[in-house]
C-alpha positions as CSV (number, residue, x, y, z in Angstrom):
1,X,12.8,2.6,7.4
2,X,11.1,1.6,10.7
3,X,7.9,2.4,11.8
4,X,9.0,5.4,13.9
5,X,9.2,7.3,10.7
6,X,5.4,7.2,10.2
7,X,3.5,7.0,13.6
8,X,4.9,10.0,15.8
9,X,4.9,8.6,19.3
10,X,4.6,11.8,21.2
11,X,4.1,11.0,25.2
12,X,2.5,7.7,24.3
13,X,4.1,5.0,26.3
14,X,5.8,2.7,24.8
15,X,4.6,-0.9,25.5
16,X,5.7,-4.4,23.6
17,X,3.7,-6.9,25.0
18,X,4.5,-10.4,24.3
19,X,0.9,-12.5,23.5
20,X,1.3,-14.5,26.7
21,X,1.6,-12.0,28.9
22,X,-0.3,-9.2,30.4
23,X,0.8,-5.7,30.1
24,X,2.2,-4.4,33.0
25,X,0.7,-1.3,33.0
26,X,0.1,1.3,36.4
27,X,-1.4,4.5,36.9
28,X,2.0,6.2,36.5
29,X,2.4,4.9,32.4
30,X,2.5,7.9,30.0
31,X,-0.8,8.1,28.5
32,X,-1.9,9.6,24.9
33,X,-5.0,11.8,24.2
34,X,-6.8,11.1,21.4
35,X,-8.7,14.8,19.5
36,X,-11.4,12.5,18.1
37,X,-12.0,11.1,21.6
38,X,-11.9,12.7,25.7
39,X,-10.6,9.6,26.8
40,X,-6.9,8.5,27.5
41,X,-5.4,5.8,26.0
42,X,-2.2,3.6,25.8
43,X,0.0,3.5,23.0
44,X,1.7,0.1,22.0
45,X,4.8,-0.6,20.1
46,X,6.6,-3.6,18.9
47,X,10.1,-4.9,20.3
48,X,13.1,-4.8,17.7
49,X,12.9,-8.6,18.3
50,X,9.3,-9.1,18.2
51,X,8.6,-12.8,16.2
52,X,5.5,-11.3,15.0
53,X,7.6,-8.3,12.8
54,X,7.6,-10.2,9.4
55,X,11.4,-9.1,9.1
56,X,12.0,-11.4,11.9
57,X,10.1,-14.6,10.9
58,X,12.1,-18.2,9.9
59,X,13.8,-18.6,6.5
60,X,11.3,-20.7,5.4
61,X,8.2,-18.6,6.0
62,X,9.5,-15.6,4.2
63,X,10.5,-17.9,1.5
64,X,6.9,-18.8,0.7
65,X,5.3,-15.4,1.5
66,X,8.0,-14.0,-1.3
67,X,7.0,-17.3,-3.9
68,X,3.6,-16.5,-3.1
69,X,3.7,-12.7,-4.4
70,X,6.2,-14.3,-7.5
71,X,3.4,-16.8,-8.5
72,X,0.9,-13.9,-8.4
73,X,3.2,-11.7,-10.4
74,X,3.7,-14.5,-12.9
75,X,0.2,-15.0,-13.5
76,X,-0.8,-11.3,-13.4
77,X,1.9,-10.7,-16.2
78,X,1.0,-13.9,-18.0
79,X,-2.5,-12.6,-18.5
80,X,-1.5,-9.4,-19.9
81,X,-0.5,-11.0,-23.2
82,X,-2.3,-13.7,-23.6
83,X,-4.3,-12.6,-26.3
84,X,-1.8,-12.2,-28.7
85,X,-1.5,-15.5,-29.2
86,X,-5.6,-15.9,-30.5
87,X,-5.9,-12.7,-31.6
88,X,-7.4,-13.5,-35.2
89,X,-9.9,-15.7,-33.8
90,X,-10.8,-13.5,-31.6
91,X,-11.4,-10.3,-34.4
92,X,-13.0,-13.3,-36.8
93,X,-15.3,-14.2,-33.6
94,X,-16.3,-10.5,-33.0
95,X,-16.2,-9.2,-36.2
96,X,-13.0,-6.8,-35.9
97,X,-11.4,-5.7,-38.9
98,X,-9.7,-2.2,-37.2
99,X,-6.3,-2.7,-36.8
100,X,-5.8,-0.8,-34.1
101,X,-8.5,-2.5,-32.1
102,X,-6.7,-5.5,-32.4
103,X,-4.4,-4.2,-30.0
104,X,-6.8,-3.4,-27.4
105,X,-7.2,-6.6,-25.8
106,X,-3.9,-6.3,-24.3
107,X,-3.2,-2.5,-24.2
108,X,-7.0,-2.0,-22.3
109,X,-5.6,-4.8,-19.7
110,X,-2.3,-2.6,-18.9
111,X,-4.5,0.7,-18.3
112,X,-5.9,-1.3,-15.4
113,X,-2.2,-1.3,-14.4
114,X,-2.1,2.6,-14.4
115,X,-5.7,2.4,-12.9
116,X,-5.1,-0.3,-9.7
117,X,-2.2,1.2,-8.0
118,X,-3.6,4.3,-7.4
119,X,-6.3,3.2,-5.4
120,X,-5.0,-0.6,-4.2
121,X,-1.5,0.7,-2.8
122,X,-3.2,3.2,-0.2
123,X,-5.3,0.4,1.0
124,X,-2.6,-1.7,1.9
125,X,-1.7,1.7,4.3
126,X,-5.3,1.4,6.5
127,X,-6.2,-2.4,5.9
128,X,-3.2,-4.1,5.1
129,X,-1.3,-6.1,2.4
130,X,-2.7,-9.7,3.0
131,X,-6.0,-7.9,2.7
132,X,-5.9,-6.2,-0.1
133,X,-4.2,-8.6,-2.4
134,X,-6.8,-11.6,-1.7
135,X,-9.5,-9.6,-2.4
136,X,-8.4,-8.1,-5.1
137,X,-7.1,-11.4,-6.5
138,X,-11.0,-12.7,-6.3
139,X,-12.1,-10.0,-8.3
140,X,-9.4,-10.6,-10.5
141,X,-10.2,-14.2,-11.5
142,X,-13.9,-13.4,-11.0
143,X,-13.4,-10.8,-14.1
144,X,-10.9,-13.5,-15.9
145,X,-14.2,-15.7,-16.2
146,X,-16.4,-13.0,-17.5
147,X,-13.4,-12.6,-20.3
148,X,-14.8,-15.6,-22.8
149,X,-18.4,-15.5,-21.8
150,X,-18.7,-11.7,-22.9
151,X,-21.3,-11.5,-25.2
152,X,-19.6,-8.5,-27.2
153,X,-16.3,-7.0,-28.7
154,X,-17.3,-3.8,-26.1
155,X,-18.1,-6.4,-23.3
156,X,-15.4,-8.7,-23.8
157,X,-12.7,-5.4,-23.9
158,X,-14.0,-4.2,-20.4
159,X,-13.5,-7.3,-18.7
160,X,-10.3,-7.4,-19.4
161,X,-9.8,-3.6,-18.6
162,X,-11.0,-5.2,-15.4
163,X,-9.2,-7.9,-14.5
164,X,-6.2,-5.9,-15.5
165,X,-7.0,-3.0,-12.8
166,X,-7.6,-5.8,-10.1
167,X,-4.1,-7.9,-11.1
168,X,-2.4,-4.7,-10.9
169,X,-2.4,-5.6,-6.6
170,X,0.6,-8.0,-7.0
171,X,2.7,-5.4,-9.0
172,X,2.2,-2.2,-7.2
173,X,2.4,-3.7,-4.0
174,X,5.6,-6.5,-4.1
175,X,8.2,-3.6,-2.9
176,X,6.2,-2.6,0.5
177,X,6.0,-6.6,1.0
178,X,9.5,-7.2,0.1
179,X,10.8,-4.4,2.3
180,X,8.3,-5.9,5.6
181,X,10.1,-9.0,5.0
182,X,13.9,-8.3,4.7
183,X,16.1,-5.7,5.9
184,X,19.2,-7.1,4.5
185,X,19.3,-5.6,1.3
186,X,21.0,-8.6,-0.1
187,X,18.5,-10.7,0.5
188,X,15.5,-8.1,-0.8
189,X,17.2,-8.1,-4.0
190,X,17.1,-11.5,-4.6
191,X,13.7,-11.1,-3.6
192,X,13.1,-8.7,-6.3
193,X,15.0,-10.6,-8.9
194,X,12.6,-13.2,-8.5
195,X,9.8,-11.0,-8.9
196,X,11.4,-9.0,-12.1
197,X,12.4,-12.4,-13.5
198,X,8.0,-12.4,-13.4
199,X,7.5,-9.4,-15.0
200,X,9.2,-10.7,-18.0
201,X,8.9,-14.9,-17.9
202,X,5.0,-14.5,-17.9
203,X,4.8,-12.6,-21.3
204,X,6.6,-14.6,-22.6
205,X,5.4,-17.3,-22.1
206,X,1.9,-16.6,-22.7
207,X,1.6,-16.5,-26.6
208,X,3.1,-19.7,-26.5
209,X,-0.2,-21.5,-24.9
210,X,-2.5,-19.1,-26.0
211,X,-1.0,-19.9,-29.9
212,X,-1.5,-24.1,-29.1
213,X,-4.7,-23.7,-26.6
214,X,-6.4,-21.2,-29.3
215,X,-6.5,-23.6,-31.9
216,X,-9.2,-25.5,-29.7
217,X,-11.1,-22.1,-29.6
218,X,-10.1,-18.6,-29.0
219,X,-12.0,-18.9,-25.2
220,X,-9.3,-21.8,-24.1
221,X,-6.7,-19.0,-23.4
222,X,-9.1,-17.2,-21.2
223,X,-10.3,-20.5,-19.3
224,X,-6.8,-21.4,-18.8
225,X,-6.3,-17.7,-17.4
226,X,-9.1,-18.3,-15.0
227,X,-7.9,-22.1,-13.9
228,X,-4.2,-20.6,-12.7
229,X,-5.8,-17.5,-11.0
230,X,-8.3,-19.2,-9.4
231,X,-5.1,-22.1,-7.7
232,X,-3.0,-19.1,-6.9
233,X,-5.9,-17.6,-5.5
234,X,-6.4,-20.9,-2.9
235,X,-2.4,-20.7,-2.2
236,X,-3.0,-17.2,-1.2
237,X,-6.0,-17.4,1.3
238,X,-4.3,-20.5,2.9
239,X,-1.1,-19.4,3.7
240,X,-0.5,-15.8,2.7
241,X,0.1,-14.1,5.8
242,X,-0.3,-10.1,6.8
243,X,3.7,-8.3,6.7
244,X,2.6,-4.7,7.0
245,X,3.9,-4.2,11.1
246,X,1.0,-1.3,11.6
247,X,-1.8,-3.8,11.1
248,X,-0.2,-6.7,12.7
249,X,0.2,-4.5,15.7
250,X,-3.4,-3.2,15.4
251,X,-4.5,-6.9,15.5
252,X,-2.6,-7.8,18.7
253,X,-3.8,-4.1,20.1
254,X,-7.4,-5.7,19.3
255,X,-6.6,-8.7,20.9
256,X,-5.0,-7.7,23.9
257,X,-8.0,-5.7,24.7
258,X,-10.9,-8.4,24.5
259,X,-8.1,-10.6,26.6
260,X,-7.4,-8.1,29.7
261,X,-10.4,-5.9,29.2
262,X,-8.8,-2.7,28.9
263,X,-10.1,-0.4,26.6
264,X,-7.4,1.7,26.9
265,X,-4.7,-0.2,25.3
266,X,-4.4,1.2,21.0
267,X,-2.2,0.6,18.6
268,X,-0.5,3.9,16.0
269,X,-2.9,3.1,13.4
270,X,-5.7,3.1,15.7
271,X,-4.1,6.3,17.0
272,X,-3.9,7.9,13.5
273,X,-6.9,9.7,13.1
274,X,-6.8,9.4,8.9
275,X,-9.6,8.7,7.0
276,X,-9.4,6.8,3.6
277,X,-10.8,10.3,1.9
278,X,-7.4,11.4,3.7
279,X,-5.4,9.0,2.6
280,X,-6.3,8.6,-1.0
281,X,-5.8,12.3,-1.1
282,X,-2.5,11.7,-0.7
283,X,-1.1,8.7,-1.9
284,X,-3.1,9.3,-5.1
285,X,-0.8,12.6,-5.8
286,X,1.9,11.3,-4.0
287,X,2.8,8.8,-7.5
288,X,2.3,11.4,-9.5
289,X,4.2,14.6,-7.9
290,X,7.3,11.8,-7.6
291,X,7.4,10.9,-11.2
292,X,6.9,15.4,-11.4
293,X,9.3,16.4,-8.5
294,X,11.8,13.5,-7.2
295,X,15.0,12.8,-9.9
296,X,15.7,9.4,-8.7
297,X,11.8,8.2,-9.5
298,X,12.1,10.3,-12.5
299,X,14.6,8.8,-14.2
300,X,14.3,5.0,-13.4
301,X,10.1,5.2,-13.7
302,X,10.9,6.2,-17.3
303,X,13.8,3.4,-18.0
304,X,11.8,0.8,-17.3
305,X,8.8,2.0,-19.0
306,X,10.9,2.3,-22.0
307,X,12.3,-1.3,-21.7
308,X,8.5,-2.5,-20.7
309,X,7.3,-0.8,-24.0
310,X,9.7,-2.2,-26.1
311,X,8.5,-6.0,-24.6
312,X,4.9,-5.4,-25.3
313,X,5.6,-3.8,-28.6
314,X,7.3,-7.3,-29.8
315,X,4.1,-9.0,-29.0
316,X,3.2,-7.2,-32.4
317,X,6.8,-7.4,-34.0
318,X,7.5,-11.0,-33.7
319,X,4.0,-12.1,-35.4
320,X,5.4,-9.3,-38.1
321,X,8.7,-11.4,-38.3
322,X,8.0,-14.9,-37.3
323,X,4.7,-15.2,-39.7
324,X,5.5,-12.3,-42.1
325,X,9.3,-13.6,-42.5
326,X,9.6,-16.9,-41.9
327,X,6.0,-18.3,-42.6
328,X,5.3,-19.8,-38.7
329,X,1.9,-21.4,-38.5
330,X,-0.1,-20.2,-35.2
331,X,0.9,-21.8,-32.3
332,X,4.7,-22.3,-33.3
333,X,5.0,-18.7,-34.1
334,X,5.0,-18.3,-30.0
335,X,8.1,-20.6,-29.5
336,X,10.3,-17.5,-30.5
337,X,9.2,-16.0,-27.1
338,X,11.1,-18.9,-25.2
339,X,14.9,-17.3,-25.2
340,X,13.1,-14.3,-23.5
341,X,11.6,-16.3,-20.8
342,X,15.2,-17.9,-20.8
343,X,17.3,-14.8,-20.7
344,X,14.5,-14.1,-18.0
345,X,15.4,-16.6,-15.8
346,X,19.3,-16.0,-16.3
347,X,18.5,-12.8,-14.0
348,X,18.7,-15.1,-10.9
349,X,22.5,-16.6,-11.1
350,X,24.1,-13.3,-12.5
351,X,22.1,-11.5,-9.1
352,X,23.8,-13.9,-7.0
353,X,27.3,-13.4,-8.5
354,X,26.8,-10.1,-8.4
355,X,26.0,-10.2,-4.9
356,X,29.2,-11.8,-4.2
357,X,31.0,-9.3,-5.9
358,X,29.4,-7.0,-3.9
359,X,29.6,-8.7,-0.6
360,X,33.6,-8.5,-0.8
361,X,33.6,-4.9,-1.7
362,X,31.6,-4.8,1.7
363,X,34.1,-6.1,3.6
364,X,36.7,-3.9,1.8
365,X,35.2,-0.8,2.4
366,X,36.0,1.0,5.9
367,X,32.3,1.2,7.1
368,X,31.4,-2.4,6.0
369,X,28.9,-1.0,3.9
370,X,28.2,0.3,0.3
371,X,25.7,3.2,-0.8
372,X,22.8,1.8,-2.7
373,X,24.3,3.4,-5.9
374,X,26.8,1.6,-5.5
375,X,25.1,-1.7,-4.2
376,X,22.5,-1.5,-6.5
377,X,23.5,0.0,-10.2
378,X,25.7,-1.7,-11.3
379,X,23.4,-4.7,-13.0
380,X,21.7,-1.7,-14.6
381,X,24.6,-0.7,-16.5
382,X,24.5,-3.9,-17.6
383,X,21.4,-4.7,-18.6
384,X,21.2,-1.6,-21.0
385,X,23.5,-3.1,-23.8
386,X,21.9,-6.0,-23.5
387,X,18.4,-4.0,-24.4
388,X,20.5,-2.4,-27.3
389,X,22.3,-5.6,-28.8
390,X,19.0,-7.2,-28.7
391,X,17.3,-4.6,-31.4
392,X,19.9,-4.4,-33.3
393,X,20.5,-8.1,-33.3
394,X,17.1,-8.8,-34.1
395,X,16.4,-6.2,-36.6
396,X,19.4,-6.5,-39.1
397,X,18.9,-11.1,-38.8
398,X,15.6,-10.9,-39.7
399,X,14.8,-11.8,-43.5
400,X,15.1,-14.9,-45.4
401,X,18.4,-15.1,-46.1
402,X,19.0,-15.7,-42.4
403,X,17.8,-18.7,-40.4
404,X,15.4,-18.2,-38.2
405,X,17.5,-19.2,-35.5
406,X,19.2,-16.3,-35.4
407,X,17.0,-13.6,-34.6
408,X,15.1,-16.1,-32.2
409,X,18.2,-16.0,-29.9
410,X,18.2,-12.4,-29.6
411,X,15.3,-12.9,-27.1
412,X,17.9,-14.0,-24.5
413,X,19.7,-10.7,-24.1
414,X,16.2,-9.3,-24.0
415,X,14.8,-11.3,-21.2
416,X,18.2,-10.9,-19.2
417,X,18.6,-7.1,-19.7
418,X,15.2,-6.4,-18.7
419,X,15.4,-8.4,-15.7
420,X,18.8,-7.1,-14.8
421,X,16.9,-3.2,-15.0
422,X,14.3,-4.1,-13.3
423,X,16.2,-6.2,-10.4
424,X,18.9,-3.1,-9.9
425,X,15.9,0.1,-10.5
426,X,13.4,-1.4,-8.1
427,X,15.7,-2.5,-5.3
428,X,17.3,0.7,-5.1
429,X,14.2,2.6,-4.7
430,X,13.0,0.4,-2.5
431,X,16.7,0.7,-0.6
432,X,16.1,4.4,-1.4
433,X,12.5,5.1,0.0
434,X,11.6,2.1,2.0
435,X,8.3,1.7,2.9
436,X,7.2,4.9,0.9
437,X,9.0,2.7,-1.6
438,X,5.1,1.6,-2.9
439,X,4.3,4.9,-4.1
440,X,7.4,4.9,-6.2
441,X,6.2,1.3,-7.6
442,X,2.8,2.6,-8.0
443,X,4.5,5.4,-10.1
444,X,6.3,3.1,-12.0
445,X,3.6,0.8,-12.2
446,X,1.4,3.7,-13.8
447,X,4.3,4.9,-16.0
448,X,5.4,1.7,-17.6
449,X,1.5,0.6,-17.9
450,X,1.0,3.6,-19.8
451,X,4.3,2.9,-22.2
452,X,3.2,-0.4,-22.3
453,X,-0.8,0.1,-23.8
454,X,0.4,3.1,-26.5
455,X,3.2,2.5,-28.1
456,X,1.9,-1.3,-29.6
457,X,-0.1,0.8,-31.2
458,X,1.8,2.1,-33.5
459,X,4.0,-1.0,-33.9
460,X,2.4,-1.9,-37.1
461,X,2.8,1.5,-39.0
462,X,6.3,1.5,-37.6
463,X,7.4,-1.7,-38.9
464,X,5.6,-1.4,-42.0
465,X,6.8,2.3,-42.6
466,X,10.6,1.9,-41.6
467,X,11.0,-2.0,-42.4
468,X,12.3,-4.4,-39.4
469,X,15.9,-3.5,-39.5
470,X,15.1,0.2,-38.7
471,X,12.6,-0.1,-36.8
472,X,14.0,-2.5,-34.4
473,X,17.5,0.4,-34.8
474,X,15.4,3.3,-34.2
475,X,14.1,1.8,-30.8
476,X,17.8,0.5,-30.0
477,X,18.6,4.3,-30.6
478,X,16.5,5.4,-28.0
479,X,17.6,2.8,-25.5
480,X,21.0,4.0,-26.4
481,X,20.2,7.3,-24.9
482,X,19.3,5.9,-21.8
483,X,22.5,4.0,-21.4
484,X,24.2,6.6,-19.0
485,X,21.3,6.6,-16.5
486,X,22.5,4.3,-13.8
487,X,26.1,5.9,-13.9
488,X,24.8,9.6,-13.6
489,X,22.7,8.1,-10.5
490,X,25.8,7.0,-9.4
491,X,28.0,9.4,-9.7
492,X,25.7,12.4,-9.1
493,X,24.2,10.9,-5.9
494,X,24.6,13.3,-3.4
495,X,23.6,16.0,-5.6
496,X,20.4,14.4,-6.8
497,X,19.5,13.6,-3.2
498,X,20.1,16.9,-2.5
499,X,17.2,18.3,-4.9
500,X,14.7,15.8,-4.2
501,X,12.7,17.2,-1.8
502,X,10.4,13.7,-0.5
503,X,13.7,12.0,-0.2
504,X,15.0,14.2,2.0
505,X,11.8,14.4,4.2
506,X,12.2,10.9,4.4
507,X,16.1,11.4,5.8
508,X,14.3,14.2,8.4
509,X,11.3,12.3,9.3
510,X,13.7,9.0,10.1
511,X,15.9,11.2,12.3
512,X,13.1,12.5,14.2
513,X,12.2,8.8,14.7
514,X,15.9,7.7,15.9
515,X,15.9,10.4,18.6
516,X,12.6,9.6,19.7
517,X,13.9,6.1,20.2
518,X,16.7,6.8,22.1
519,X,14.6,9.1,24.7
520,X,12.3,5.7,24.9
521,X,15.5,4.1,26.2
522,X,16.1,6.3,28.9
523,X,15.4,4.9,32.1
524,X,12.0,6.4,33.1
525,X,11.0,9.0,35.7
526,X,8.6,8.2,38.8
527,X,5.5,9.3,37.3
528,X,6.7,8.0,33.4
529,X,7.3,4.6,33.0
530,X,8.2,2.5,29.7
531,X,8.3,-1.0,29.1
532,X,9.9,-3.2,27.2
533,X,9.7,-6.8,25.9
């Protein structure tokens, strides 16, 4: 995608001023009209090769913008469970004896997941990423704090419902700033392993210090929470940096005018004559009529809410097994979510060979170049049997015959599948949609937040109902079902782009964009000129 596709730049000339130079504008420059204004204005427009075009910056500074949004990920994620590792100090402490309530704590902070990305992601459109994510990040530790000072069980809950809408930012928004930042689609994906690796290293990890912090007092966790936001959020004002090319344009636009005094001279977004009532009217439907209308969102929202279900429903499971089983005390029954965090972190060197692999199919092919199915899928197909052997693994090992060793190691194949998934399903719609690709992550956001908060809550009656071994089956069942997902993407491609109707708006909209570009390059008339850096 390239901005094209979303600012039309009908008879606006087309100027890309460097920041040292004035713009060599004359009376004879194509000229925009604004509705909302009787004036005439100047349209500017970044070179291909414009430093300031994040896709363009040094190795290095993308490397610490994409660590940045990891860390943020890591301790959005981190937060989200926890509580599971305190939780019965935290019901003795407010007097909870419900059950179900004792779920809340986490499933209320994953509703701020469904919650956040349907009114952060638009914001990013109009004010920016770098924006949007620090201040949003603020709020986020600022409601962290108000977690263990709450007075009540009510109090206490809505804090965290909170903090989990404002550290939804990070999640929602990592595609858009992974697809600003590389257009080799190599590169993004290791990108986005990273961040999946995230998603699943930071619950796990979680109930390990909340289980050995806890014992201090059920408000350590919480304080600890607060400590790591508030460093990430320091990293993040220092050196996070705006990727989103609209804004960073609109800056230089700004710029440029208070430096040469011309009024005149706009960028698209100040062109764009959208108001946020506008916007959020429709990039809040847009999430939902994808996950209703587009095949490809359809299908791979709903895989990896199933997958991100099944990891939240362990944070019940395990205390089921590692306590009910095998007798853990607190605090060491959280060391069983270490091979997850391991399998996790696995995701990283199979993404590179798989790269390789890819790579040399590249250069075998007669274009040089691979569909995204086919770039993209294939670490899908193989995360799903890792999902499956996992269950059943773990659900048929655990009982006291059978060392506890055993169905600890499961967690590997967990933590890799998952990553795998997530890696291959959220590169290829970013790939897919590009930077429209944040709606589909705020879909899938929404989708898997919602799959994460219910179906914990029914983990207990489940396990206690069916027993471990078929509970654990009937989930592995299900995942089962799923299995043939990425090679009907795959193999179906053409005819599943074929009936999803944003997609091939998108494909329309992009061609518009390319002929407009080559018109740009045509040398200009007498009383029409263009400029170029």
């Amino acid at each position: 995608m390239s901005i094209d596709a979303e600012f039309p730049r009908d008879s606006a000339a087309t100027l890309n001023p460097s920041q040292d130079e004035d713009i060599p504008i004359d009376g004879s420059s194509k000229e925009v009209e604004l509705a909302s204004k009787n004036k005439q204005h100047t349209v500017i427009h970044f070179a291909p090769d414009d430093p300031a075009l994040a896709h363009n910056w040094s190795k290095g500074k993308k490397v610490y913008t994409s660590m940045l949004m990891v860390a943020m990920t890591l301790n959005s994620t981190f937060s989200s469970s926890m509580p599971s590792g305190c939780i019965n100090d935290l019901a003795q402490h407010f007097n909870v004896t419900n059950e179900l309530q004792l779920v809340l704590p986490i499933s209320v902070f994953l509703i701020g997941y469904i919650i956040g990305p349907l009114f952060l992601s638009p914001l990013t459109e109009i004010y920016g990423r770098a924006l949007v994510l620090k201040v949003s990040w603020f709020s986020y530790v600022c409601w962290s704090l108000g977690a263990p000072l709450a007075p009540t069980w009510p109090g206490f809950l809505v804090f965290r419902l909170l903090a989990g809408t404002s550290a939804s930012a990070p999640m929602s928004i990592n595609g858009s700033v992974f697809a600003d930042l590389f257009k080799n689609a190599v590169t993004r994906g290791r990108a986005m392993a990273m961040f999946s690796a995230g998603t699943t290293i930071g619950p796990a990890i979680a109930p390990i210090i909340s289980g050995f912090a806890g014992r201090k007092s059920w408000r350590w966790p919480f304080w600890i929470i607060t400590i790591v936001g508030g460093f990430t959020l320091v990293l993040e004002i220092l050196f996070f940096p705006e990727t989103f090319a609209p804004v960073i344009l609109a800056k230089r636009a700004k710029k440029l005018r208070k430096e040469q005094n011309r009024e005149d001279i706009v960028a698209p977004l100040e062109v764009e004559s959208v108001s946020l009532k506008e916007m959020y009217s429709v990039t809040l439907t847009r999430p939902i009529l994808l996950l209703v209308q587009e095949p490809i969102v359809i299908v791979t929202c709903w895989y990896m809410a199933l997958v991100y279900a099944i990891l939240y429903l362990f944070f019940e499971a395990y205390p089921l097994i590692f306590q009910g089983v095998y007798h853990m005390a607190p605090g060491i029954d959280g060391l069983p979510y270490i091979p997850i965090g391991l399998g996790a972190c696995a995701n990283y060197p199979v993404m590179a060979l798989y790269d390789e692999h890819i790579k040399r199919k590249e250069r075998k092919s007669a274009t040089g170049e691979l569909t995204p199915e086919a770039r993209r899928l294939g670490v899908a197909a193989l995360g799903g049997p890792c999902i499956v052997l996992t269950l059943f693994w773990l659900g048929w090992t655990s009982r006291e015959s059978i060392h506890w060793m055993c169905p600890i190691v499961s967690g590997v194949f967990f933590g890799l599948g998952m990553s795998l998934i997530f890696t291959s399903l959220m590169s290829y719609q970013t790939d897919i949609y590009g930077i429209y690709s944040g709606s589909c992550m705020a879909a899938a956001a929404c989708l898997r937040s919602i799959a994460g908060a219910l179906v914990p809550l029914a983990a207990h009656k489940m396990y206690n109902n069916l027993g471990i071994g078929w509970a654990s089956s009937l989930l592995g069942f299900i995942v089962v079902a799923m299995l043939p997902v990425p090679y009907i993407l795959r193999r179906y491609a053409g005819a599943i782009r074929a009936i999803s109707p944003f997609y091939k708006s998108l494909v329309a909209r992009e061609a518009e964009a390319a002929r407009e570009a080559e018109c740009r390059q045509e040398p200009a008339s007498d009383d029409s000129k263009e400029y170029d850096a």
